[in-house]
LUMKOL-657378 format. One line per 10 residues: number of its first residue (from 1); their letters; for each residue x, y, z of N, C-alpha, C. Coordinates in steps of 0.05 Angstrom, whole numbers. Each point is the difference from the previous one (the first is absolute). Example, Ala and Ser with C-alpha at 12.3 -4.5 7.8 and 13.67 -1.06 7.14 Angstrom:
BEGIN
1> AS> 264/-114/156/-18/24/0/18/24/0 ~ -7/21/-14/16/24/1/-15/22/14
# end
This chain:
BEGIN
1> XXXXXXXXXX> 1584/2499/824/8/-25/13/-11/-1/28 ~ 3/22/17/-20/0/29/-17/3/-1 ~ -21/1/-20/-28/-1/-1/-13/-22/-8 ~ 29/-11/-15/-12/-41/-1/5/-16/20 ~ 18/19/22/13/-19/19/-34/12/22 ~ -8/23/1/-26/11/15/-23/-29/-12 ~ -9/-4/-26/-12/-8/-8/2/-40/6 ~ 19/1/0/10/-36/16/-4/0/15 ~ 0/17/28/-1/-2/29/-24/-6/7 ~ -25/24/-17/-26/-7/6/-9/-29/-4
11> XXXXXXXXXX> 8/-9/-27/-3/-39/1/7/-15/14 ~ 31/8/11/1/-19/15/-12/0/36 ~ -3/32/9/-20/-6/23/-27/-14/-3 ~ -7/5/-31/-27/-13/5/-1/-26/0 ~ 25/-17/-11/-14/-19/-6/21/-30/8 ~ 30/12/19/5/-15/14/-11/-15/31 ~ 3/-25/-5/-30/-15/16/25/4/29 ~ -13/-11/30/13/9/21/18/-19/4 ~ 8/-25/-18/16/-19/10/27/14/-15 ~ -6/17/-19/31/19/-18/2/18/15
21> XXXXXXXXXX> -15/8/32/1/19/11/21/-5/26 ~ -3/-21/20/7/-4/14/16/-35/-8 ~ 31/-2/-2/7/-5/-2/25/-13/13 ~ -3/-13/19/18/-7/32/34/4/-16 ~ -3/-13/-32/35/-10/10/19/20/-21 ~ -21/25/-5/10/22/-11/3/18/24 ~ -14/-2/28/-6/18/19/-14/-6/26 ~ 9/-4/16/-16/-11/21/-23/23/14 ~ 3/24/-1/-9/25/10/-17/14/-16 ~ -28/8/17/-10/17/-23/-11/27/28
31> XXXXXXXXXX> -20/12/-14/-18/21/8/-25/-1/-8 ~ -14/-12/23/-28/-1/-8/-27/32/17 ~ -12/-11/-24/-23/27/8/-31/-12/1 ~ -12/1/23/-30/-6/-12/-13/25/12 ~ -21/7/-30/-17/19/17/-30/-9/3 ~ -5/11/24/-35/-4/3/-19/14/-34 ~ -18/-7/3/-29/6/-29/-1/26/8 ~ 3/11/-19/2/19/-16/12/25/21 ~ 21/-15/11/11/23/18/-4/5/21 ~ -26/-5/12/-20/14/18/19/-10/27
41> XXXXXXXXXX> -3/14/24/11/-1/19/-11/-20/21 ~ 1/-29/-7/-13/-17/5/24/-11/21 ~ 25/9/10/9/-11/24/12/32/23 ~ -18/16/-1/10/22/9/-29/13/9 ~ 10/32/3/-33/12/12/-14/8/-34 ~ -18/-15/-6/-15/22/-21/-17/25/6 ~ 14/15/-8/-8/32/1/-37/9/-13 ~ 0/-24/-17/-21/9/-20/-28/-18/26 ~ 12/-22/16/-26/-8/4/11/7/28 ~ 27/9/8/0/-4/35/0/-14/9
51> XXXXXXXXXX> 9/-29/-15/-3/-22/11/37/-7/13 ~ 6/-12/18/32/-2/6/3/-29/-7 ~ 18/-18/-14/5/-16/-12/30/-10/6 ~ 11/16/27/30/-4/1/4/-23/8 ~ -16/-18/22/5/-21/2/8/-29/-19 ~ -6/5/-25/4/-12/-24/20/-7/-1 ~ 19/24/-2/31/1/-3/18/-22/20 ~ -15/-8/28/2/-18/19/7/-22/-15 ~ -35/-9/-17/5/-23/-12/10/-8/-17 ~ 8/21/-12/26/-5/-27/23/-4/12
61> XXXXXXXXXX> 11/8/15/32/-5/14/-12/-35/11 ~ -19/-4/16/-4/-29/14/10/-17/-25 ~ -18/7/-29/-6/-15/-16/26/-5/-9 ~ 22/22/-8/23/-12/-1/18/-8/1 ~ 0/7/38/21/-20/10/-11/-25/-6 ~ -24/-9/8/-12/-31/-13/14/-11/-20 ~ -3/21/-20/10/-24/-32/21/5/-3 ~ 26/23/18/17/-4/4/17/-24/9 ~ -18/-11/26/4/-22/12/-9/-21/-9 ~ -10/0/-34/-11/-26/0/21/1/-31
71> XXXXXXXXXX> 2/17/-14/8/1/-33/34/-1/9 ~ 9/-4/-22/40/-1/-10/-6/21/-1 ~ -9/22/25/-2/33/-25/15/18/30 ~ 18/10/-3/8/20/16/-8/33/-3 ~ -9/8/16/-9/34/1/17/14/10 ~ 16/17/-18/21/23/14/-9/22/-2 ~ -28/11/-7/-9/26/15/-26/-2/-9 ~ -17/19/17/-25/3/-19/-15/28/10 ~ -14/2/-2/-17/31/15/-32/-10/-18 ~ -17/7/24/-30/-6/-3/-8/27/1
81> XXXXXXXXXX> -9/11/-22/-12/26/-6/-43/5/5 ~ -1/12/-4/-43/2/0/-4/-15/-21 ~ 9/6/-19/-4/-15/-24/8/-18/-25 ~ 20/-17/14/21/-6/-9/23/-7/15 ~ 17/-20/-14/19/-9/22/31/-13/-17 ~ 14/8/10/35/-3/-18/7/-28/15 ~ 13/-12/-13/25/-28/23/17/1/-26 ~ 27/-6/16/27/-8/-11/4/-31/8 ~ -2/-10/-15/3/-43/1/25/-13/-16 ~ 5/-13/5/14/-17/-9/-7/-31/6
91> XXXXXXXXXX> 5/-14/-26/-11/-20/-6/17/-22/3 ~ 0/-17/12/18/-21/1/-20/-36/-1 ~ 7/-1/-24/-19/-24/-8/13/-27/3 ~ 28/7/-1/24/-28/5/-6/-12/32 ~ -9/25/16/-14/-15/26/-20/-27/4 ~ -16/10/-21/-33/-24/-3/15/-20/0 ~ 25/-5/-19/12/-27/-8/10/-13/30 ~ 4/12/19/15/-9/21/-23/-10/19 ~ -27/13/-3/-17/-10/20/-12/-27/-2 ~ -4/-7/25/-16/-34/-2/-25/4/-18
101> XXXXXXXXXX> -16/-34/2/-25/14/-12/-19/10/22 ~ 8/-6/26/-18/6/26/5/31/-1 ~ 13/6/-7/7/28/5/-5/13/-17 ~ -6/-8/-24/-4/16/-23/-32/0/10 ~ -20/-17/2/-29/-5/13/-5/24/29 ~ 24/4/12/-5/16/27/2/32/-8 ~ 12/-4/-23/6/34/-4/-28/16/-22 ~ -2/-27/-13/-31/1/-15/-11/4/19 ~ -5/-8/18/-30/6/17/2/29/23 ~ 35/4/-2/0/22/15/-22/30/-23
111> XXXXXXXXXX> -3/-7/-26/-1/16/-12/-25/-1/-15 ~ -10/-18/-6/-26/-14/-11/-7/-24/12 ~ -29/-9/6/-9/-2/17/-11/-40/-16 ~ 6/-3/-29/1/-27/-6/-9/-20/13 ~ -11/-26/-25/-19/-10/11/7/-15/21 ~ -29/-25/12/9/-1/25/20/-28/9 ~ 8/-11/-26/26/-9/-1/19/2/7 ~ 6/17/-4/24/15/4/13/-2/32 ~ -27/4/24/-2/-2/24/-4/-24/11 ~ -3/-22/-19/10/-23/5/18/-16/-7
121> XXXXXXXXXX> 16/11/-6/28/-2/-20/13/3/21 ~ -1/33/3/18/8/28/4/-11/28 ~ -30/-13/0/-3/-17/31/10/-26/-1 ~ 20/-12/-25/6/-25/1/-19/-22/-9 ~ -24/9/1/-19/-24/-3/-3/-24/-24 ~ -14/-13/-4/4/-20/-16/-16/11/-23 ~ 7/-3/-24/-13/9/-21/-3/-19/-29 ~ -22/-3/-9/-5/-17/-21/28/3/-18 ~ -4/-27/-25/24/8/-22/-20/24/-15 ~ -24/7/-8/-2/22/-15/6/25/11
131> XXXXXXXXXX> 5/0/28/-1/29/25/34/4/-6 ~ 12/-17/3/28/4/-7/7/8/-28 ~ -12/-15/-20/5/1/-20/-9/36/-10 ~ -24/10/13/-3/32/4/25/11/5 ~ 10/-3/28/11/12/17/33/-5/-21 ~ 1/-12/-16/21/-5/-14/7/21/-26 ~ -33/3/-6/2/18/-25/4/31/13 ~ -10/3/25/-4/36/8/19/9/10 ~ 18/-17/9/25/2/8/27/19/-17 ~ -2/-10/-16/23/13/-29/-17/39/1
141> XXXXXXXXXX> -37/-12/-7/-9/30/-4/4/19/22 ~ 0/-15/18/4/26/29/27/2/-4 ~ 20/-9/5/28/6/-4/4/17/-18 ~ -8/-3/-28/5/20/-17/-15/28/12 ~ -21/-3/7/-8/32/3/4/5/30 ~ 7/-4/11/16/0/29/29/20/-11 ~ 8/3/-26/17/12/-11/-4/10/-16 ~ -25/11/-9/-8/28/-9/-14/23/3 ~ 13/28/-7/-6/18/8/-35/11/-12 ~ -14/-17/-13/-31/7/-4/-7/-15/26
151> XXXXXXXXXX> 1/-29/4/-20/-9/24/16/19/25 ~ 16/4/-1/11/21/30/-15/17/2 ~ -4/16/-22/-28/25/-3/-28/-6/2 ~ -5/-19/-8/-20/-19/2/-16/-5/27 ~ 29/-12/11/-10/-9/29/1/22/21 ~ 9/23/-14/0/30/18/-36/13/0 ~ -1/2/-33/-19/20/-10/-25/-16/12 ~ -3/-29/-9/-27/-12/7/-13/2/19 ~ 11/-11/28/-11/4/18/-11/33/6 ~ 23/24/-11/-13/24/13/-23/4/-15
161> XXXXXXXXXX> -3/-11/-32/-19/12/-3/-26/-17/9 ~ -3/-28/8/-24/-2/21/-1/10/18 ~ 18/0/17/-9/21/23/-7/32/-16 ~ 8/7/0/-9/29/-4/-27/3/-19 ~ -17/-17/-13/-16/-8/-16/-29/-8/20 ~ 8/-20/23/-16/-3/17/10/19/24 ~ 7/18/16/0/25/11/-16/18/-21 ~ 0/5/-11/-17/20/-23/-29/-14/-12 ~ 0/-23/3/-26/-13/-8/-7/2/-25 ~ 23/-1/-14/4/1/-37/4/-19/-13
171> XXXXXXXXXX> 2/-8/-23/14/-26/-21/18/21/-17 ~ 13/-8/-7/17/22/-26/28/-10/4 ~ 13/18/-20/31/4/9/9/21/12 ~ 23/-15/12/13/17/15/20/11/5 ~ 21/-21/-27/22/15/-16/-1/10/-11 ~ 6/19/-13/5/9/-25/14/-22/-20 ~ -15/-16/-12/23/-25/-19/22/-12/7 ~ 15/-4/-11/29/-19/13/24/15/10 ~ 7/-1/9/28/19/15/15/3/-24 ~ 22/23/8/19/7/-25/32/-13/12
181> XXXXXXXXXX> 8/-2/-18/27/-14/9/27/15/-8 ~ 13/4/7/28/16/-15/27/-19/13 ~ 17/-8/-22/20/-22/12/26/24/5 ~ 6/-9/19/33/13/16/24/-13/-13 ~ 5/1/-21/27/-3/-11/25/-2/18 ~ 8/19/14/23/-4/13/-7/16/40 ~ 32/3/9/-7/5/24/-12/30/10 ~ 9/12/-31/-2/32/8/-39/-3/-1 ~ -3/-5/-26/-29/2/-1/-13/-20/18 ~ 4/-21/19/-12/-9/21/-4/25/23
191> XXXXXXXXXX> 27/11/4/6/15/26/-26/32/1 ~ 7/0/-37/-18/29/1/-29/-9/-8 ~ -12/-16/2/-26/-11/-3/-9/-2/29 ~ 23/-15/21/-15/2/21/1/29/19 ~ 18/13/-8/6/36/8/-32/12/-8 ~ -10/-10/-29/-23/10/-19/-23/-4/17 ~ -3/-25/10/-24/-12/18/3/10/26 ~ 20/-7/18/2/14/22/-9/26/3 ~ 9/18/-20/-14/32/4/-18/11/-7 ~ -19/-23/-13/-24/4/-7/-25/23/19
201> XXXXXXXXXX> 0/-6/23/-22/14/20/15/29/-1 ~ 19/0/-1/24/29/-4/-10/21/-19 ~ 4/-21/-23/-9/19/-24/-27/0/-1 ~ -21/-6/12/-24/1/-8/-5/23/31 ~ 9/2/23/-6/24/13/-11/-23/30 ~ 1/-16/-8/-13/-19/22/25/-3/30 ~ 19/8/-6/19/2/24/31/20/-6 ~ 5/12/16/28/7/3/25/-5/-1 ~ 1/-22/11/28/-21/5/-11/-26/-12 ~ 27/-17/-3/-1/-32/-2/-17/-11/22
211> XXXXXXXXXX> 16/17/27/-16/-17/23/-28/3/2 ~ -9/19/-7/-26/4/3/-19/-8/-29 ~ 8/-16/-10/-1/-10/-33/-24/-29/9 ~ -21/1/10/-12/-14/11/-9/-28/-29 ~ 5/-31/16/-9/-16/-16/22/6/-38 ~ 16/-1/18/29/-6/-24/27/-23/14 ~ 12/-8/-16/23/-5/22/25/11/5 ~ 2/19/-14/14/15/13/-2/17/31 ~ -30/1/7/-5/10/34/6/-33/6 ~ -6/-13/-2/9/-34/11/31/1/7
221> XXXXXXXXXX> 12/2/-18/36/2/-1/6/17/20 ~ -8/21/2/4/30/23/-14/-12/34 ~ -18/-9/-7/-6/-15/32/13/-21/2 ~ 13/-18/-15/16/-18/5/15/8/7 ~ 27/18/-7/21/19/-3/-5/6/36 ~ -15/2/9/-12/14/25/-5/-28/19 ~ -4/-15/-7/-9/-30/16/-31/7/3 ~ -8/12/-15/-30/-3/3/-20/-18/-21 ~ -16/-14/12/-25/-13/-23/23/-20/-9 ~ -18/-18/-21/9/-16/-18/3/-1/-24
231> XXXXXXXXXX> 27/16/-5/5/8/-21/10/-23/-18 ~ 7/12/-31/11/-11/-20/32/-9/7 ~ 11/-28/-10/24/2/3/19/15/-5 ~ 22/17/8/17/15/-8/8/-7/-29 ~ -1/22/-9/6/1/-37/13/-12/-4 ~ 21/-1/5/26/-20/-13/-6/-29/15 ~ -7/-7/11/-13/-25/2/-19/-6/-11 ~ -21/10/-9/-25/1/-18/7/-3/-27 ~ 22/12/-11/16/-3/-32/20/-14/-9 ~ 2/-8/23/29/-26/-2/25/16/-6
241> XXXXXXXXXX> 16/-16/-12/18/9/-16/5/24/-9 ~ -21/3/-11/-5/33/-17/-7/26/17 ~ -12/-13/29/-1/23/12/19/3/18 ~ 15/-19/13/19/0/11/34/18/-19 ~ -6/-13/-24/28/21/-14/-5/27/-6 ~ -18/8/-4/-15/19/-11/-17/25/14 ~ -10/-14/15/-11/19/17/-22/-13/29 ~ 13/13/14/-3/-4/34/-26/12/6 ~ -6/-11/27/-29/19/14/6/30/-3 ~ 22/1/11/7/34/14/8/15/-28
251> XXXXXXXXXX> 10/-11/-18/-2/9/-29/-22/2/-17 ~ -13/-19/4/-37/14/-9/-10/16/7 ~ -7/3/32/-8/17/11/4/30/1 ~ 30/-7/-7/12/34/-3/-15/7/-33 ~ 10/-19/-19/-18/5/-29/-25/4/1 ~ -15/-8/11/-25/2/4/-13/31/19 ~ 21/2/13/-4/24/16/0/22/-16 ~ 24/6/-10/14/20/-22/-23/6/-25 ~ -10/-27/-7/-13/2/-25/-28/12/9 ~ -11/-1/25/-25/14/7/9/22/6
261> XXXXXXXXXX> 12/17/4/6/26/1/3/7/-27 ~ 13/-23/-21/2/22/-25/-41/0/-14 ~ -2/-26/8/-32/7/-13/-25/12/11 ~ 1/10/29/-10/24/14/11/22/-15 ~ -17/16/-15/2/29/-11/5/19/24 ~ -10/-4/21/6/23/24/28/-8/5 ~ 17/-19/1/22/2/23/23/-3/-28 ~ 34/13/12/17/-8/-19/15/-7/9 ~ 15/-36/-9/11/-11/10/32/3/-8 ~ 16/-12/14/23/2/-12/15/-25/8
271> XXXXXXXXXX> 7/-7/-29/12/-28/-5/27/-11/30 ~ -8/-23/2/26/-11/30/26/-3/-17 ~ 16/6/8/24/-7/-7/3/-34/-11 ~ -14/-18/9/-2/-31/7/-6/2/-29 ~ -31/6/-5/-12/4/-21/5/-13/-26 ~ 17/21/-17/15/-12/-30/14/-19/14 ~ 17/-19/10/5/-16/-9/-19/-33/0 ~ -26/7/23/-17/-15/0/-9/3/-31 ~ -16/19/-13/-12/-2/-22/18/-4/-20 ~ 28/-2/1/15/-3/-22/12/-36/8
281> XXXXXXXXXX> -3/-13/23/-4/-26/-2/-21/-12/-10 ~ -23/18/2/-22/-21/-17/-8/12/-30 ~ 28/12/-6/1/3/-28/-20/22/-2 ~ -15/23/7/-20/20/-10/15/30/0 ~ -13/14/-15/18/22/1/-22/22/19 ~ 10/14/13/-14/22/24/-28/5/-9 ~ 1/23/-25/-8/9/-11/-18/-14/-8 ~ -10/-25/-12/-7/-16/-13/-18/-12/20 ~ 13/-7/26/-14/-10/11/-23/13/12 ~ 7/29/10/-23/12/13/-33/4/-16
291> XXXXXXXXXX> 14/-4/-30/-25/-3/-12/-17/-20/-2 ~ 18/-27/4/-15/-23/-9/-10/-4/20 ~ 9/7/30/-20/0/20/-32/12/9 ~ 3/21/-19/-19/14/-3/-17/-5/-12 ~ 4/-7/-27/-26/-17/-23/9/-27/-5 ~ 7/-16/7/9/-30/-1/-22/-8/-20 ~ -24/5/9/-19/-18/-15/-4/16/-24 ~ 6/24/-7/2/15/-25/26/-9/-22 ~ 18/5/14/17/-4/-21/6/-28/-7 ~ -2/-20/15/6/-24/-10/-24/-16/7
301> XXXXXXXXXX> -7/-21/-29/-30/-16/0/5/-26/20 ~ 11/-19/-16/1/-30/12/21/-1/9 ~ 25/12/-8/28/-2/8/12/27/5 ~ 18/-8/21/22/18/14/32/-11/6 ~ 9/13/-14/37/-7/-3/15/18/-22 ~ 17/-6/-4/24/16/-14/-15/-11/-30 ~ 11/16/-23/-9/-11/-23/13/-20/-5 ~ 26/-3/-5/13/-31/-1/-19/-30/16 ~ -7/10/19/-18/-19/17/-24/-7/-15 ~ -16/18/-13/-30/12/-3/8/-15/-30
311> XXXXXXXXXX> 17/10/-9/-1/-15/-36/12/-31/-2 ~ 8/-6/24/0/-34/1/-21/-12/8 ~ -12/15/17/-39/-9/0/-7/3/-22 ~ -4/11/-24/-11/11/-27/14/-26/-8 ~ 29/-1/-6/1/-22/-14/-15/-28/11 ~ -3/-9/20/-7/-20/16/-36/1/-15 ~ 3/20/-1/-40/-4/-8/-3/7/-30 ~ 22/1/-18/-1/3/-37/-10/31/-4 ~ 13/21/21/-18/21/3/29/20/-15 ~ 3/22/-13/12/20/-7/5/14/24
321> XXXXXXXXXX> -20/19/15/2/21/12/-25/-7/28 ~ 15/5/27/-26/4/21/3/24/4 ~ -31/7/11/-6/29/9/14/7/30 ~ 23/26/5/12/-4/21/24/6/-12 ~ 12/-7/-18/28/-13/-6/13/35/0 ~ -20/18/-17/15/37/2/4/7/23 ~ -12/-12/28/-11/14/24/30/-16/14 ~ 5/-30/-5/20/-9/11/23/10/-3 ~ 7/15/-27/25/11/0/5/23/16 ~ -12/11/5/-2/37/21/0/-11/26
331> XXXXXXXX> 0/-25/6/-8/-13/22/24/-19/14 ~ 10/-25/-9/15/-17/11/29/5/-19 ~ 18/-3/15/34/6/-3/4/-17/-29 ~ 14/2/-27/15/-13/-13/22/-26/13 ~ -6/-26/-2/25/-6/16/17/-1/-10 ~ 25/-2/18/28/14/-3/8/-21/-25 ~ -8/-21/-7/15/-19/-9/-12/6/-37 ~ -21/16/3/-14/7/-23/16/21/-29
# end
């Protein structure tokens, strides 16, 4: 029976399309990954040619606050690696519905650069009935993707890869294919996805501390914390509701702290007293968690949550079994009511 449930999983990674992937009103939160072609250390120093490429990483943070500022898409963590790069988003598409159409046109152009309509739309000017009658139809299409998480990546990935294409004096690609997505089920798996991304430079040997966790936001949060730079809004203002009941700045931070000491092999940490009952509000069990922090992107494919959570996505998509669902049990608390 687990080797038909092994044998389903593979079909359905292959061959669920990305709109069964990301799904706003099953989940507003995911974990995205894009990596550069074929790995190569195309935003960092490459070793093989000696070439330094760190400034890159510059224009990936610019590029996101951009479509941050222009998409329904909120960013609650991310870390820009050499080759490769994590964000924690949340999607809020019930926004688009609230904006004018001037506004839906101003946030398009914060992000794509559209034709030259558009800039006479914005200036008030007088425009034919067929210029309107345009400006009538593009309107609904920008709104809609003004609230999705492909043109958000879209409007990230594109631009870097012309620039970095013309700095190199190349044509090609410059992704590696389309970003991977993993949806956040509940608060625990939001909290430890962005713990996962935040300690990224950690586990790879690239820094010591959070603070020194360069081009993540978690060093953003810590210089904020400090009144320094222009940081990210305080967590629980950044999560609403959910981060406000759930978990605080000074309660991440400490999680986040704790959890890079346990995944530094040199140092041994010892759990805060605070600790369990933070991870036992967002429903994860200790144990469970230190692992999923560690291979996040191993143990679970497209989704992350409790199995109860994970097999109402399955039902939602005519599916038996997602891959993840064994890893979620060793992982997130039974709830009490279960």
């Amino acid at each position: 029976m687990l080797a038909g449930h092994a044998d389903d999983t593979r079909v359905i990674e292959m061959t669920l399309p990305r709109a069964s992937l990301v799904r706003p009103e099953a989940t507003p939160y995911y974990h995205v990954i894009s990596r550069c072609v074929r790995q190569q250390f195309l935003c960092g120093f490459d070793t093989r040619t000696s070439r330094d490429f760190t400034h890159r990483r510059e224009w990936i943070r610019a590029r996101m606050r951009q479509a941050a500022k222009a998409f329904a898409i909120n960013i609650h963590a991310y870390a820009i690696m050499s080759n490769h790069f994590h964000l924690v988003v949340e999607l809020q598409p019930h926004q688009v519905l609230q904006w004018s159409d001037t506004e839906v046109i101003r946030r398009w152009r914060m992000a794509f650069k559209g034709p030259a309509l558009l800039d006479r739309f914005t200036r008030g000017a007088k425009l034919s009935t067929g210029e309107r009658a345009r400006i009538k139809m593009l309107i609904p299409l920008y709104r809609e993707r003004l609230g999705s998480l492909s043109w958000f990546m879209r409007a990230i990935n594109e631009p870097i890869a012309r620039m970095a294409n013309q700095e190199d004096n190349v044509a090609g690609r410059f992704w590696d294919g389309r970003f991977k997505s993993q949806a956040l089920l509940t608060a625990g798996a939001l909290i430890a996805a962005m713990a996962y991304v935040d300690l990224n430079p950690i586990r790879a040997g690239l820094a010591s501390t959070p603070e020194d966790a360069d081009y993540t936001s978690i060093q953003e949060r810590i210089r904020g914390r400090r009144g320094a730079g222009e940081p990210l809004e305080p967590l629980g203002d950044r999560l609403g509701d959910l981060g406000n009941q759930l978990c605080g700045l000074d309660d991440y931070l400490e999680l986040v702290d704790w959890s890079g000491r346990f995944v530094q092999k040199d140092k041994i940490g010892v759990i805060s007293r605070t600790l369990p009952p933070l991870l036992v509000r967002l429903g994860l069990q200790p144990d469970g968690y230190t692992r999923l922090i560690s291979r996040t992107e191993r143990r679970f494919k497209n989704w992350i949550g409790p199995s109860h959570a994970m097999q109402h996505i399955a039902g939602l998509l005519g599916r038996r079994f997602l891959q993840g669902q064994g890893a979620a049990e060793t992982v997130f608390q039974v709830p009490q009511s279960a």
